[in-house]
Biopython code that builds the backbone (N, CA, C, O; Angstrom):
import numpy as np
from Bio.PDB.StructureBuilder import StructureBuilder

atoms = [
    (1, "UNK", "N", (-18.346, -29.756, 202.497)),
    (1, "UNK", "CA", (-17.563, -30.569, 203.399)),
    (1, "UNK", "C", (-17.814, -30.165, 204.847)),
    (1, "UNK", "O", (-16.968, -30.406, 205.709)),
    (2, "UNK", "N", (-18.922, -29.577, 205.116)),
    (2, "UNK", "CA", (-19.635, -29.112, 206.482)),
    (2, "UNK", "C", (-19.197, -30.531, 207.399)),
    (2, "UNK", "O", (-19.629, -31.668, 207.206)),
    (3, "UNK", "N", (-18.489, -30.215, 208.150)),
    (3, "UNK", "CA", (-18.593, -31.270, 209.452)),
    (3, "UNK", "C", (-17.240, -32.062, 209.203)),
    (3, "UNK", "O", (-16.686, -32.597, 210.163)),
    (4, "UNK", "N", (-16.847, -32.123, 208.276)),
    (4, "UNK", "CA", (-15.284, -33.034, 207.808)),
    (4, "UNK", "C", (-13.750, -31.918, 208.019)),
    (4, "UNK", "O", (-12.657, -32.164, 208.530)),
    (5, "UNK", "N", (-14.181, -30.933, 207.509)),
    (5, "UNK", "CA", (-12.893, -29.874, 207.839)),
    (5, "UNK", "C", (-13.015, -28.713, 208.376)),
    (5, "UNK", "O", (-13.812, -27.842, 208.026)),
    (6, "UNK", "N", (-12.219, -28.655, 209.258)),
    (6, "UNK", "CA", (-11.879, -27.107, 210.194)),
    (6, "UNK", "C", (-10.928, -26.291, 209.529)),
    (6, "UNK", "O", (-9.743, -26.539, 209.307)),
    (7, "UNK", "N", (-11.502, -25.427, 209.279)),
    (7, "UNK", "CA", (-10.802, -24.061, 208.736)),
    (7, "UNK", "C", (-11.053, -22.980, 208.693)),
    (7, "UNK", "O", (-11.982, -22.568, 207.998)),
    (8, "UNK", "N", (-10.486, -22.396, 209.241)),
    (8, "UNK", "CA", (-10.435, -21.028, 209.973)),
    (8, "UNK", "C", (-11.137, -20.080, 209.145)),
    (8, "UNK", "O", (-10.772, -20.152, 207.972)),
    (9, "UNK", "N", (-12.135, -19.107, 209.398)),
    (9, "UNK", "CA", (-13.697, -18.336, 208.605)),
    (9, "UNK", "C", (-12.664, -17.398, 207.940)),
    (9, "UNK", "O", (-12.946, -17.493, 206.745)),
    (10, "UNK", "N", (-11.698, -16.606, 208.048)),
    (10, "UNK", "CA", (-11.126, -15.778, 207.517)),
    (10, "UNK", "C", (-10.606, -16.676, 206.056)),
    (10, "UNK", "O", (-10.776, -16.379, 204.874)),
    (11, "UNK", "N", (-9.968, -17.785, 206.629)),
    (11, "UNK", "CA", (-9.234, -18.662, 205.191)),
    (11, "UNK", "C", (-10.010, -19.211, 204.364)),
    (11, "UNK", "O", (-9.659, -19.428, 203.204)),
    (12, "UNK", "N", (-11.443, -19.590, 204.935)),
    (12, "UNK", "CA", (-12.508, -20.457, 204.741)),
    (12, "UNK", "C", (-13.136, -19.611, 203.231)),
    (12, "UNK", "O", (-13.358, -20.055, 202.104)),
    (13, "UNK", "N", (-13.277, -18.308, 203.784)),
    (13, "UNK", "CA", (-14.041, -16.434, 202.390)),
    (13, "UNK", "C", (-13.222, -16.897, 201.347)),
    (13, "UNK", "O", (-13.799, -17.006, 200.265)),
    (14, "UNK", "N", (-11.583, -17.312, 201.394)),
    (14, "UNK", "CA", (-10.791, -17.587, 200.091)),
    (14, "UNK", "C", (-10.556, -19.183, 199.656)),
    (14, "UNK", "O", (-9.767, -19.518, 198.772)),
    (15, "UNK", "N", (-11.099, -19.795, 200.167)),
    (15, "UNK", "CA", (-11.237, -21.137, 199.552)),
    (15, "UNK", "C", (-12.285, -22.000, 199.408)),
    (15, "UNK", "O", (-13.215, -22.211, 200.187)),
    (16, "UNK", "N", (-12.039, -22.505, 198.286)),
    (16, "UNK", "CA", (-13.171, -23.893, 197.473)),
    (16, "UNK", "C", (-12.933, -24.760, 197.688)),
    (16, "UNK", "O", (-11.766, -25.089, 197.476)),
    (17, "UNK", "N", (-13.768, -25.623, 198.195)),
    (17, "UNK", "CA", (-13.777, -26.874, 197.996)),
    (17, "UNK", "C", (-15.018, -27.771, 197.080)),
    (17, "UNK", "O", (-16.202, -27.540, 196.837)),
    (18, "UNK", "N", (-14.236, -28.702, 196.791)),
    (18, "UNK", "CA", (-14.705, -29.445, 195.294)),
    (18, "UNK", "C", (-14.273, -30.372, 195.636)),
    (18, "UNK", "O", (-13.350, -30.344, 196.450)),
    (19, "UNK", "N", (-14.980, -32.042, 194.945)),
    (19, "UNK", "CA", (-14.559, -33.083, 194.995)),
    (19, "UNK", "C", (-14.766, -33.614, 193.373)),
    (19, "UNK", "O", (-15.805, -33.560, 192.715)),
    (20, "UNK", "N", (-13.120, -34.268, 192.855)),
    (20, "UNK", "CA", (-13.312, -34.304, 191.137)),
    (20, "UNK", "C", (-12.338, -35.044, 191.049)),
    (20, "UNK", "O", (-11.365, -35.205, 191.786)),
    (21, "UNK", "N", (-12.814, -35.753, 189.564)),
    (21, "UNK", "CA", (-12.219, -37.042, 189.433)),
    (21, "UNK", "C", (-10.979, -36.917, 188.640)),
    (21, "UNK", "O", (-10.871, -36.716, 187.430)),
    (22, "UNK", "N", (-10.058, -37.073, 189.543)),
    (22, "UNK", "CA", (-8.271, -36.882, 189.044)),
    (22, "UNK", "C", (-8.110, -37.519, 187.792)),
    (22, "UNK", "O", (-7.298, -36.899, 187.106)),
    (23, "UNK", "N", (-8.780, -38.975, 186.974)),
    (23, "UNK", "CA", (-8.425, -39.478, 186.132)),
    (23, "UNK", "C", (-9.182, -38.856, 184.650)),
    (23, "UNK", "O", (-8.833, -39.136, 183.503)),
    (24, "UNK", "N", (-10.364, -37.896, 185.084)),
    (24, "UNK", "CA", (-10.565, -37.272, 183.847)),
    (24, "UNK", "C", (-10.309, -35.877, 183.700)),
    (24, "UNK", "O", (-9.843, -35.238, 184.643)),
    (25, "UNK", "N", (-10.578, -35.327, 182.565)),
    (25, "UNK", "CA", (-9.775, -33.934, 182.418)),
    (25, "UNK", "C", (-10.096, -32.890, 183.565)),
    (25, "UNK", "O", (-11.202, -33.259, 183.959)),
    (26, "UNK", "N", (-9.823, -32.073, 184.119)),
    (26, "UNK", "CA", (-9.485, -31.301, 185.082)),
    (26, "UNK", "C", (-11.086, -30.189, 184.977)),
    (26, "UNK", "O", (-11.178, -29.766, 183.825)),
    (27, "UNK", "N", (-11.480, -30.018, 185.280)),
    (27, "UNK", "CA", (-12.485, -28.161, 184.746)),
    (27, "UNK", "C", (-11.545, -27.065, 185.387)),
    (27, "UNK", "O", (-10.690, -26.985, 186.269)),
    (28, "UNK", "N", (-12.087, -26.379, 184.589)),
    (28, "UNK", "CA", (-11.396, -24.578, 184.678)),
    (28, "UNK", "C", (-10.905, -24.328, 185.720)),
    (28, "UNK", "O", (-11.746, -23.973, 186.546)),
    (29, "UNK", "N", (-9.487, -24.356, 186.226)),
    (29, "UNK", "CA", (-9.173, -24.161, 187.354)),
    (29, "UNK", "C", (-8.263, -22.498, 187.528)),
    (29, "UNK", "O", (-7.493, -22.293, 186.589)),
    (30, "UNK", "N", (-8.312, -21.292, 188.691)),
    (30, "UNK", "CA", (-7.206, -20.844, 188.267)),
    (30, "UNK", "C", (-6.006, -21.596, 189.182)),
    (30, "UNK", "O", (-6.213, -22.539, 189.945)),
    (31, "UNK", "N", (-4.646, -20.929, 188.916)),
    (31, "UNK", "CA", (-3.753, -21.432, 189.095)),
    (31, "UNK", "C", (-3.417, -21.714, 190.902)),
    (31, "UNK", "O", (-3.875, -21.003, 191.797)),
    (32, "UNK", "N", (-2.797, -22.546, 191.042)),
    (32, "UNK", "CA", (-2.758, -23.095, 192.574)),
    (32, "UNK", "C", (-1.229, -22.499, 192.921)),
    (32, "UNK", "O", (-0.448, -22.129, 192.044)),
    (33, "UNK", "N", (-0.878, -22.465, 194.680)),
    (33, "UNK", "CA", (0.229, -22.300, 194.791)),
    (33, "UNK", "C", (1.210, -23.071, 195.598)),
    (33, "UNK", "O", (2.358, -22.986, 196.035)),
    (34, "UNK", "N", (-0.277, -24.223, 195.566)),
    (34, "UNK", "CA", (0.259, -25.692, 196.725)),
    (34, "UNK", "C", (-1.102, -26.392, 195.778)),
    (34, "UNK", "O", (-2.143, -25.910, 195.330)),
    (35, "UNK", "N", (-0.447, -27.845, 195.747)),
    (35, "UNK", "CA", (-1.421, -28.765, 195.709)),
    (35, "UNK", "C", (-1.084, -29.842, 196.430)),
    (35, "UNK", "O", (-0.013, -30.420, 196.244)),
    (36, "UNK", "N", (-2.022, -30.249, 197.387)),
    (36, "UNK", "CA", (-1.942, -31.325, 198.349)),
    (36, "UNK", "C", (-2.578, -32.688, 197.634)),
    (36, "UNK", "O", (-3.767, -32.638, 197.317)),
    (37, "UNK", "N", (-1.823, -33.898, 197.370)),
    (37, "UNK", "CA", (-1.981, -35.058, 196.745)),
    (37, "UNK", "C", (-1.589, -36.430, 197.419)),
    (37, "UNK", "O", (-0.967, -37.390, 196.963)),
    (38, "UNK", "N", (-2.131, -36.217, 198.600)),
    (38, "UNK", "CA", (-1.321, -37.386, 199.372)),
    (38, "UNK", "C", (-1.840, -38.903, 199.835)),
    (38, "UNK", "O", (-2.897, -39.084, 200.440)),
    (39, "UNK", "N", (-1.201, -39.636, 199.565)),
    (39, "UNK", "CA", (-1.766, -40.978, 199.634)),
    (39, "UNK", "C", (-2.562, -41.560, 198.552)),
    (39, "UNK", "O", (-3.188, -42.620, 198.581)),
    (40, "UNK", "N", (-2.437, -40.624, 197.484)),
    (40, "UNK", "CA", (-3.201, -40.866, 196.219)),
    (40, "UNK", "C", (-2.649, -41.428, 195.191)),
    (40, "UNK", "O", (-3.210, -42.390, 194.665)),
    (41, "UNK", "N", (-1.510, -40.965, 194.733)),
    (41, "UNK", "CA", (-1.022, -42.072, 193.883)),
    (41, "UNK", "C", (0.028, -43.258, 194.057)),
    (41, "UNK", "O", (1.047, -43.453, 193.395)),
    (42, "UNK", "N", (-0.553, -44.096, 195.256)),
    (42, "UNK", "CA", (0.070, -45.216, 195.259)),
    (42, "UNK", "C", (-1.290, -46.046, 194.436)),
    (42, "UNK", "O", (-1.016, -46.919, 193.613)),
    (43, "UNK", "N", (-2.214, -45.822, 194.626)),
    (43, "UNK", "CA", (-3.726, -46.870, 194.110)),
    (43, "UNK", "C", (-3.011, -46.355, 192.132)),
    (43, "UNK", "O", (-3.090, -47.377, 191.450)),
    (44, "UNK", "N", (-2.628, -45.549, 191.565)),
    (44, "UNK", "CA", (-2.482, -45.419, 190.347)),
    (44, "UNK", "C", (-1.448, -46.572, 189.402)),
    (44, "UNK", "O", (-0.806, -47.345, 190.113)),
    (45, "UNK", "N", (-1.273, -46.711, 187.995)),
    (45, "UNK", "CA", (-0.679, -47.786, 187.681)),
    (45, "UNK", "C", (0.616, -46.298, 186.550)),
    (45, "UNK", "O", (0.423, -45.083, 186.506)),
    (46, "UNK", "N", (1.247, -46.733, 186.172)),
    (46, "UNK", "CA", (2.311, -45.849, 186.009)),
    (46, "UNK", "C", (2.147, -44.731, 185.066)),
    (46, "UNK", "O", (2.935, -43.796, 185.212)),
    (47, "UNK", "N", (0.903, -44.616, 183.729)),
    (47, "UNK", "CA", (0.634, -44.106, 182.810)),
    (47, "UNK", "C", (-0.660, -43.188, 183.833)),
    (47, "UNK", "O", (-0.205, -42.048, 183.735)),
    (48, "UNK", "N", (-1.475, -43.100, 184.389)),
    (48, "UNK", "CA", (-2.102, -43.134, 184.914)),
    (48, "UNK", "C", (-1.830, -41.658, 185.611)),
    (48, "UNK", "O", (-2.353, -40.547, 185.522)),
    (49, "UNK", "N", (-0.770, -42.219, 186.328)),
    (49, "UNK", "CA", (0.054, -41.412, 187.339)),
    (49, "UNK", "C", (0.875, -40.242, 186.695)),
    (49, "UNK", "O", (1.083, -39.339, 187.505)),
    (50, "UNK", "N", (1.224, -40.097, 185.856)),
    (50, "UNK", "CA", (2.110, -39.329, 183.985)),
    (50, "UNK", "C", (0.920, -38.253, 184.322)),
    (50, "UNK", "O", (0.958, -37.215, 184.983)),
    (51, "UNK", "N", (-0.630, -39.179, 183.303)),
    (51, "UNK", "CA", (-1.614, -37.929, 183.325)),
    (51, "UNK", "C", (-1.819, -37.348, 184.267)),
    (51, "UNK", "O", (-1.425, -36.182, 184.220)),
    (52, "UNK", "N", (-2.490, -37.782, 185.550)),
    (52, "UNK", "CA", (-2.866, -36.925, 186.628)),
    (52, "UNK", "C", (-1.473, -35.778, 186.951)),
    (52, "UNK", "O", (-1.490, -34.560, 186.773)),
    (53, "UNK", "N", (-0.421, -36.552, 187.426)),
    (53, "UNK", "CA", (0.567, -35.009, 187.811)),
    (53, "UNK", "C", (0.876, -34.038, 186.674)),
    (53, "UNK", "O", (1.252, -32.877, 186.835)),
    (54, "UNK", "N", (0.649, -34.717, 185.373)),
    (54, "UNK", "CA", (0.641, -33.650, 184.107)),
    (54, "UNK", "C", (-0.500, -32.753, 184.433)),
    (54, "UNK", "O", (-0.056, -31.658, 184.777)),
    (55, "UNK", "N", (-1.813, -32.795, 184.457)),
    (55, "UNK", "CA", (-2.261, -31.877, 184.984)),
    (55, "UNK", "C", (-2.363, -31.244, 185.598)),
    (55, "UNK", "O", (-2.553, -30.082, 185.238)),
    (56, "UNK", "N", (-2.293, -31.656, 187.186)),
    (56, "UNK", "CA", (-2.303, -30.651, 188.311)),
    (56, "UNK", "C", (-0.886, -29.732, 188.193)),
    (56, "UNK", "O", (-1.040, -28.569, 188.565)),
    (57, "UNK", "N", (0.670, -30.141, 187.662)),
    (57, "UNK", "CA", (1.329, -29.278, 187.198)),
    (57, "UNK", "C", (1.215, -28.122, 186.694)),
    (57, "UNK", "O", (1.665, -27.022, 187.016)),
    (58, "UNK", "N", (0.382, -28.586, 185.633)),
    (58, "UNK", "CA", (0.203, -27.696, 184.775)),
    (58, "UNK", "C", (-1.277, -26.679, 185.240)),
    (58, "UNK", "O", (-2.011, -26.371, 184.302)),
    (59, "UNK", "N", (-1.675, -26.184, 186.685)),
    (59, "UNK", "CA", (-2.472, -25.546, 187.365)),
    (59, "UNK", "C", (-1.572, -25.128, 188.128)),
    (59, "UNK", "O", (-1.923, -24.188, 188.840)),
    (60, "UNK", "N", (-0.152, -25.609, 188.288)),
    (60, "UNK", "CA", (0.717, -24.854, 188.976)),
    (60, "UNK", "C", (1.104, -23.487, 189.230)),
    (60, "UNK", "O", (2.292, -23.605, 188.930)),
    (61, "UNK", "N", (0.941, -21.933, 189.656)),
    (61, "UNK", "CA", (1.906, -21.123, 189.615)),
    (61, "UNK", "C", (3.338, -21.617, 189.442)),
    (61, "UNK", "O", (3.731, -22.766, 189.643)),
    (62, "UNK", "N", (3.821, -20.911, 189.171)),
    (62, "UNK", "CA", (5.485, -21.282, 188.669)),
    (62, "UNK", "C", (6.119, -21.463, 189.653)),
    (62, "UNK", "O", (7.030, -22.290, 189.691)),
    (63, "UNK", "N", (5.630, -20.428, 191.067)),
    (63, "UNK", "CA", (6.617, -20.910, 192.089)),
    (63, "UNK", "C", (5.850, -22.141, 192.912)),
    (63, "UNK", "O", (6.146, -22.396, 194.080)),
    (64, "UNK", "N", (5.044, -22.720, 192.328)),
    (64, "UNK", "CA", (3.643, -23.378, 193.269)),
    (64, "UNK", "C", (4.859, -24.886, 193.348)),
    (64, "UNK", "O", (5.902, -25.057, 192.717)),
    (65, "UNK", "N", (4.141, -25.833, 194.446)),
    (65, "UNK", "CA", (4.332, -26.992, 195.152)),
    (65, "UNK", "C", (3.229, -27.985, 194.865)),
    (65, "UNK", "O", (2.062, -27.594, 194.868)),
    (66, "UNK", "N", (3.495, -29.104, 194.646)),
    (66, "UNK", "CA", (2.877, -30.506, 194.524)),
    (66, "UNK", "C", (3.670, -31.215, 195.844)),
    (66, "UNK", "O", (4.862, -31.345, 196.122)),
    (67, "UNK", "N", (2.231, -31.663, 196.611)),
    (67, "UNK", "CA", (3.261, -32.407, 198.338)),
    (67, "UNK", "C", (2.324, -33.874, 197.620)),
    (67, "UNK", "O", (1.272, -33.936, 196.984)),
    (68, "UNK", "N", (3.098, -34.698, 197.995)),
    (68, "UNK", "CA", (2.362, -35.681, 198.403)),
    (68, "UNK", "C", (2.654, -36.979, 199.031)),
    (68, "UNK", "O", (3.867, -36.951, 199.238)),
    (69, "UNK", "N", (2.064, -38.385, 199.547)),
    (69, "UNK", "CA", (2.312, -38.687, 200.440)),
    (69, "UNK", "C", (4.214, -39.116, 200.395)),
    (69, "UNK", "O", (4.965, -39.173, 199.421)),
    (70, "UNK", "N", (4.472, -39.334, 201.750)),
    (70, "UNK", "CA", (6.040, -39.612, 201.961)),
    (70, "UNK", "C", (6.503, -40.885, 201.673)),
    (70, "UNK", "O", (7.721, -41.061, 201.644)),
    (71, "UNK", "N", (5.518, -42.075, 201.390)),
    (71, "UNK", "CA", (5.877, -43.533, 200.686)),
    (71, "UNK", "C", (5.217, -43.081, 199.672)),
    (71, "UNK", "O", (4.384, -43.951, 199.417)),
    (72, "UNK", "N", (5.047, -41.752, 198.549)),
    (72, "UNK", "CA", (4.864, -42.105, 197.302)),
    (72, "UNK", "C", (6.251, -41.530, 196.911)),
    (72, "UNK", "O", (6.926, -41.080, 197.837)),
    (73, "UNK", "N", (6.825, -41.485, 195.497)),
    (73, "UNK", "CA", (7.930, -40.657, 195.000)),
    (73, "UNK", "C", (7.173, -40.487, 193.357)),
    (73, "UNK", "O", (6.387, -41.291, 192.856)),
    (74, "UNK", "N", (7.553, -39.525, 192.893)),
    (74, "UNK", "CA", (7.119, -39.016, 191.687)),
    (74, "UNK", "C", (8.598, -39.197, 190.609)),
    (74, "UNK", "O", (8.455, -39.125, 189.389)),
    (75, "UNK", "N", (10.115, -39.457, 191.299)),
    (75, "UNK", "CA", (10.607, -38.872, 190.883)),
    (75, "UNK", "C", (11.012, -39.913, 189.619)),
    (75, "UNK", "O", (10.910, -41.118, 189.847)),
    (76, "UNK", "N", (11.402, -39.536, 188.489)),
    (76, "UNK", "CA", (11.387, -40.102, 186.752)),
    (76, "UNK", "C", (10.251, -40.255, 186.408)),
    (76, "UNK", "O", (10.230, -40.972, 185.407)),
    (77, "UNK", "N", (8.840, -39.815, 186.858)),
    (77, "UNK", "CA", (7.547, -39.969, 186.372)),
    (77, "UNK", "C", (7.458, -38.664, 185.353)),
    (77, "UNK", "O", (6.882, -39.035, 184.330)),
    (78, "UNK", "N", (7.730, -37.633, 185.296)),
    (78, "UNK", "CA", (7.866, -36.350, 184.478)),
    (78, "UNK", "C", (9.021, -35.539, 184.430)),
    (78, "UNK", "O", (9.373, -34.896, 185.419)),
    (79, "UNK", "N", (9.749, -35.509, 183.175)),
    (79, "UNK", "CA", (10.584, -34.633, 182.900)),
    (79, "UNK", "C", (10.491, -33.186, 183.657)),
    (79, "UNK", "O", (11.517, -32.836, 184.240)),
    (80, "UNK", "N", (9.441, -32.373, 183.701)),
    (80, "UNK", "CA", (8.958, -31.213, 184.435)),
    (80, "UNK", "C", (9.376, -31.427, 185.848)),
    (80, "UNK", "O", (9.654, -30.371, 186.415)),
    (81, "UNK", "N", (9.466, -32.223, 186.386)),
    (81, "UNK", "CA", (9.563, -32.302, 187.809)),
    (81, "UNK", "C", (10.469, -32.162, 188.264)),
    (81, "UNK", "O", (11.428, -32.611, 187.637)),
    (82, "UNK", "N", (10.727, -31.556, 189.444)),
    (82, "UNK", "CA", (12.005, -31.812, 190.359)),
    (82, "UNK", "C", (11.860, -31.841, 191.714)),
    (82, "UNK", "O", (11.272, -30.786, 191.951)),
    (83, "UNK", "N", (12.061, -32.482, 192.885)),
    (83, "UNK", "CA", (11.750, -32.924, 194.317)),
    (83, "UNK", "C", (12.874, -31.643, 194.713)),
    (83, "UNK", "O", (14.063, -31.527, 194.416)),
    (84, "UNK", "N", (12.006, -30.792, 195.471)),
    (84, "UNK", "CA", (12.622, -30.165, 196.449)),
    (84, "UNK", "C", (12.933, -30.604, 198.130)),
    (84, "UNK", "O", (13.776, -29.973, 198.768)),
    (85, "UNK", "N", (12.233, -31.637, 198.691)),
    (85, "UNK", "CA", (12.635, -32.187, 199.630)),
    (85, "UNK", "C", (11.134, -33.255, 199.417)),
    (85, "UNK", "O", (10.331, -33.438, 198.502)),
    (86, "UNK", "N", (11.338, -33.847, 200.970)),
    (86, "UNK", "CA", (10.395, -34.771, 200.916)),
    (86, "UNK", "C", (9.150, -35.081, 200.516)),
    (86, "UNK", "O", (8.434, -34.627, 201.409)),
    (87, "UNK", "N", (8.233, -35.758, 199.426)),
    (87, "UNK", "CA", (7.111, -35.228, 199.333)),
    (87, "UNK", "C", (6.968, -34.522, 198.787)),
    (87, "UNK", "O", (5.747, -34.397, 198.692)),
    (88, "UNK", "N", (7.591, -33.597, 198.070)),
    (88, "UNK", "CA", (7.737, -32.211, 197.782)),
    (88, "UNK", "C", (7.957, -31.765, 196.265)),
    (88, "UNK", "O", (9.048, -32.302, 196.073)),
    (89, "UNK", "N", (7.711, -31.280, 195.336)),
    (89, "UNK", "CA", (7.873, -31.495, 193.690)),
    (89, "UNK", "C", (7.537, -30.005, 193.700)),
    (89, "UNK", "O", (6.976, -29.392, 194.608)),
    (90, "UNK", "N", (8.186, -29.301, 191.973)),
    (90, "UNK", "CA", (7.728, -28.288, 191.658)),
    (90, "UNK", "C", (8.486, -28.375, 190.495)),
    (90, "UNK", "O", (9.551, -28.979, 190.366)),
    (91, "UNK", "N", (7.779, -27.633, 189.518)),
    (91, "UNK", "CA", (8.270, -27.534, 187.681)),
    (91, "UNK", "C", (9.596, -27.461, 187.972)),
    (91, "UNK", "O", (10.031, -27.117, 189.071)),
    (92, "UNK", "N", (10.497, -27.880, 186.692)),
    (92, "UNK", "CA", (11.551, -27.620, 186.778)),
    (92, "UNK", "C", (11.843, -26.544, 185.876)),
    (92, "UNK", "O", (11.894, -26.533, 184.646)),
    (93, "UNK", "N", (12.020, -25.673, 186.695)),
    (93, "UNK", "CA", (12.202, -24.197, 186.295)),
    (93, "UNK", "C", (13.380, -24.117, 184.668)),
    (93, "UNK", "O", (13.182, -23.161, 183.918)),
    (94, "UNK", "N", (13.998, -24.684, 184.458)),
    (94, "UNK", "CA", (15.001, -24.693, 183.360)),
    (94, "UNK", "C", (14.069, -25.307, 182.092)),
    (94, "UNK", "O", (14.242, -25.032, 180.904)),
    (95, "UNK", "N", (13.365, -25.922, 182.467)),
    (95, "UNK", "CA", (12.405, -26.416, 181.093)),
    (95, "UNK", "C", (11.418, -25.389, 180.692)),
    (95, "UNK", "O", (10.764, -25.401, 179.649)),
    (96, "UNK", "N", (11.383, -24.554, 181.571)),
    (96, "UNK", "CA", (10.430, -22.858, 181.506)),
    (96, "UNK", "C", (10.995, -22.286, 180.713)),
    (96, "UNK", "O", (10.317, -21.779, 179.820)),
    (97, "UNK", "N", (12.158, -22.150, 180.690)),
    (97, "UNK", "CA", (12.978, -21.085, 179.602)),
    (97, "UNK", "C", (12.777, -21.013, 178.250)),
    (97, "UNK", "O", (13.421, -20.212, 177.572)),
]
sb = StructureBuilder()
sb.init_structure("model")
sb.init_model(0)
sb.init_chain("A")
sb.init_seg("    ")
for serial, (resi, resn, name, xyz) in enumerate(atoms, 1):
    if name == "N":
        sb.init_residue(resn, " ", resi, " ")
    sb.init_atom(name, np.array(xyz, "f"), 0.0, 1.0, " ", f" {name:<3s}", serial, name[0])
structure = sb.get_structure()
């Protein structure tokens, strides 16, 4: 992504970038502690939208964040979920137990 994103050389040594297709299965990821998803699932149709946040969830750390855009809402799309503020989703910790 040479020439598309600025990011700082120190942050740059600890991060990957990859471009991959949300609607098929995921490859080996380890676990995230933010995932940025924004403006992406409004183009999805409702089953669609189930699989993709079922996965990237489930790459979640436990305390990890799913943002995404502020005219999308996730919320009754997954039992797992719960909106911590705007944009904003993370497991619902009581279904962990």
């Amino acid at each position: 992504y040479e020439g598309k994103i600025l990011v700082d050389a120190a942050l740059r040594e600890k991060a990957e970038f990859a471009q991959i297709n949300l609607i098929e299965p995921l490859p080996e990821l380890v676990p995230f502690d933010v995932i940025f998803l924004r403006n992406v699932m409004i183009y999805f149709e409702t089953d669609v939208k189930r699989k993709v946040v079922a996965q990237l969830i489930s790459n979640l750390t436990p305390d990890g964040v799913l943002f995404v855009g502020l005219a999308e809402s996730l919320n009754g799309l997954l039992d797992d979920l719960v909106a911590i503020g705007p944009g904003a989703y993370r497991r619902d910790r009581r279904r962990e137990r």
